[in-house]
C-alpha positions in Angstrom: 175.5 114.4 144.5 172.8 113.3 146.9 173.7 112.4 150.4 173.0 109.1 152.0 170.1 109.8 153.7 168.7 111.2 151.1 168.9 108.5 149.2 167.2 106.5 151.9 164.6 108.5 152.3 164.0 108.7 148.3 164.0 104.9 148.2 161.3 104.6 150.8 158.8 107.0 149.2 159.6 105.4 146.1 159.2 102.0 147.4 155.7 102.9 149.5 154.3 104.5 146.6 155.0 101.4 144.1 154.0 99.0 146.7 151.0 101.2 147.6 150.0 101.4 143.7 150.7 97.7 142.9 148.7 96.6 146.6 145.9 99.1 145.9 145.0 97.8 141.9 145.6 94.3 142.7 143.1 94.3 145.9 140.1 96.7 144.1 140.6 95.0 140.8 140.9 91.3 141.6 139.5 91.2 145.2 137.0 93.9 145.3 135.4 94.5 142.5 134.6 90.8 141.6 133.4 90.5 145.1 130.9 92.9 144.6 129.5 91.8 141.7 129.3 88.2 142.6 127.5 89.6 145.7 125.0 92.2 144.3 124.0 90.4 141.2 124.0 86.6 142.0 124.0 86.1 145.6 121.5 88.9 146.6 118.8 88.2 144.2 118.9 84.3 144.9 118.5 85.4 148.9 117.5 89.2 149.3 116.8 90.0 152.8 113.6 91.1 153.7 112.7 94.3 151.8 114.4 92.8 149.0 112.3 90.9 147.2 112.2 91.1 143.9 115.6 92.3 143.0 116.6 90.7 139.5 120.1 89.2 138.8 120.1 92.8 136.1 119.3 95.1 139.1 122.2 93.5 141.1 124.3 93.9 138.2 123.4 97.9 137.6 123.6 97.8 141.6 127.4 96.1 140.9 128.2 98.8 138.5 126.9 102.3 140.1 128.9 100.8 143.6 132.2 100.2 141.2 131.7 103.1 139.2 131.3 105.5 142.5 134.9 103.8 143.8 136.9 104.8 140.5 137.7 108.2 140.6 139.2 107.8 143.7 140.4 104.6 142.4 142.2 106.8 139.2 142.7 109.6 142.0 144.8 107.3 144.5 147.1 105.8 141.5 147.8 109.2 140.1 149.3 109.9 143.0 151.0 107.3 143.5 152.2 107.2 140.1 153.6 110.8 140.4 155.5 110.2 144.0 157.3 107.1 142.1 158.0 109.0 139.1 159.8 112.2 141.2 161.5 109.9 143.6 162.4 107.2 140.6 163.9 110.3 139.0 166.0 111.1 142.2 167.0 107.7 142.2 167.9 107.2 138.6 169.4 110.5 138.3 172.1 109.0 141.2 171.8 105.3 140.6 172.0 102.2 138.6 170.2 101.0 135.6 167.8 99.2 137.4 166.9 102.7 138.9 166.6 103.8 135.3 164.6 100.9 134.3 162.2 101.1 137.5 161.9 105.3 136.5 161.2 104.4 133.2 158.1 101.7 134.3 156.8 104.3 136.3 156.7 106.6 134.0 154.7 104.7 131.3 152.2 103.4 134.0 151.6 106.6 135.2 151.2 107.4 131.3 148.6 104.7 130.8 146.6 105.4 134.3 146.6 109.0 133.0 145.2 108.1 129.2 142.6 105.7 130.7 141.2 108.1 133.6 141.1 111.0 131.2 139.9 109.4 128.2 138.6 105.8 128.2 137.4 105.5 131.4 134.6 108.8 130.7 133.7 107.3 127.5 132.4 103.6 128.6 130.2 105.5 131.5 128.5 108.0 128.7 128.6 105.2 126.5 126.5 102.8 129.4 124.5 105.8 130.2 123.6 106.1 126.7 122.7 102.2 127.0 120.2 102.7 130.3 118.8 106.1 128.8 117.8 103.6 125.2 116.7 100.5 127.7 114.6 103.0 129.8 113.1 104.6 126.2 112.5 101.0 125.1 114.3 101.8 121.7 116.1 98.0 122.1 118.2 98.4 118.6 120.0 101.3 120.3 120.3 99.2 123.5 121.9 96.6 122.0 124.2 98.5 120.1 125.5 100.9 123.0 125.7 98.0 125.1 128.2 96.0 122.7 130.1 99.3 122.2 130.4 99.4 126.2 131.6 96.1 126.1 134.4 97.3 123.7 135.4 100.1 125.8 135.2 98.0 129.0 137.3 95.7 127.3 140.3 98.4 126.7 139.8 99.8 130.0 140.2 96.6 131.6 143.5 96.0 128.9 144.5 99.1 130.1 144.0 98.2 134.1 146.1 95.1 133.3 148.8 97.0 131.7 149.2 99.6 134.2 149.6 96.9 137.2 151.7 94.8 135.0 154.0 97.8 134.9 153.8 98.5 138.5 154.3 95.0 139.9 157.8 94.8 137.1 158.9 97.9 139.3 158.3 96.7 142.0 159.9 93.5 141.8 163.1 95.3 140.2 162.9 97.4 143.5 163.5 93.8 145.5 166.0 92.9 143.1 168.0 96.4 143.7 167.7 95.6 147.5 168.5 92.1 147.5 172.0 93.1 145.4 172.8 97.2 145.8 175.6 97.2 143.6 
């Protein structure tokens, strides 16, 4: 049996970590990364400062892209570790607690499955599959273009499924960690 204070100090680390996952997808995936591209590939080109003219609205785009794409492994890195820390604590807790506990644990434990699957396996495989697409755009072989660039539309379509999955996950944990503290019995 855990003592009190242990208990305390499990809840926090739990409840930093999910906040600190949840905070940290929401802001770079609905904040930052839309920002970025709205600002590299539309607002840029229309108004490049000087030394800038001549950037295209596809330059900003690829300029979009290599800035997001240099963000996500820390990105993946930072919700891994989140994901673990509320996964051990959420064990803690469920191990002494309720069944919220259990059912918070149990959301953890499938976000931190999903995060895992896309950053290991979906996530590599749209960037070879869009490097493919610049390596056939730069070799001017357009039929391969097009096709790698549909197929990275596809893969950029789960990972972004899988994105919303994960912080769908993490938010329902969190919110059951403001329903265990509003009513701790």
């Amino acid at each position: 049996m855990l003592q009190p204070r242990m208990i305390r100090v499990t809840n926090v680390v739990h409840l930093l970590s999910l906040a600190l996952w949840a905070g940290g997808s929401l802001f770079f995936s609905y904040l930052t990364t839309p920002r970025i591209f709205a600002y590299l590939r539309d607002q840029l080109p229309a108004d490049p400062p000087p030394g800038l003219q001549g950037l295209t609205d596809e330059m900003g785009r690829r300029l979009a892209g290599n800035t997001v794409g240099a963000i996500f492994p820390t990105y993946f890195v930072s919700q891994i570790i989140a994901g673990v820390l509320a996964v051990a604590s959420g064990f803690v807790l469920a191990k002494a607690g309720q069944r919220l506990e259990k059912i918070r644990w149990g959301l953890a434990i499938a976000a931190l499955a999903i995060v895992s699957l896309h950053a290991a396996t979906v996530y590599p495989r749209s960037v070879r599959v869009l490097d493919a697409h610049y390596a056939a755009q730069a070799a001017r072989d357009e039929p391969k273009a097009v096709s790698l660039r549909k197929t990275f539309g596809m893969w950029h379509g789960i990972s972004q499924i899988l994105n919303l999955l994960t912080i769908c996950l993490v938010v329902a944990a969190v919110a059951l960690a403001g329903i265990a503290l509003r009513d701790p019995a």
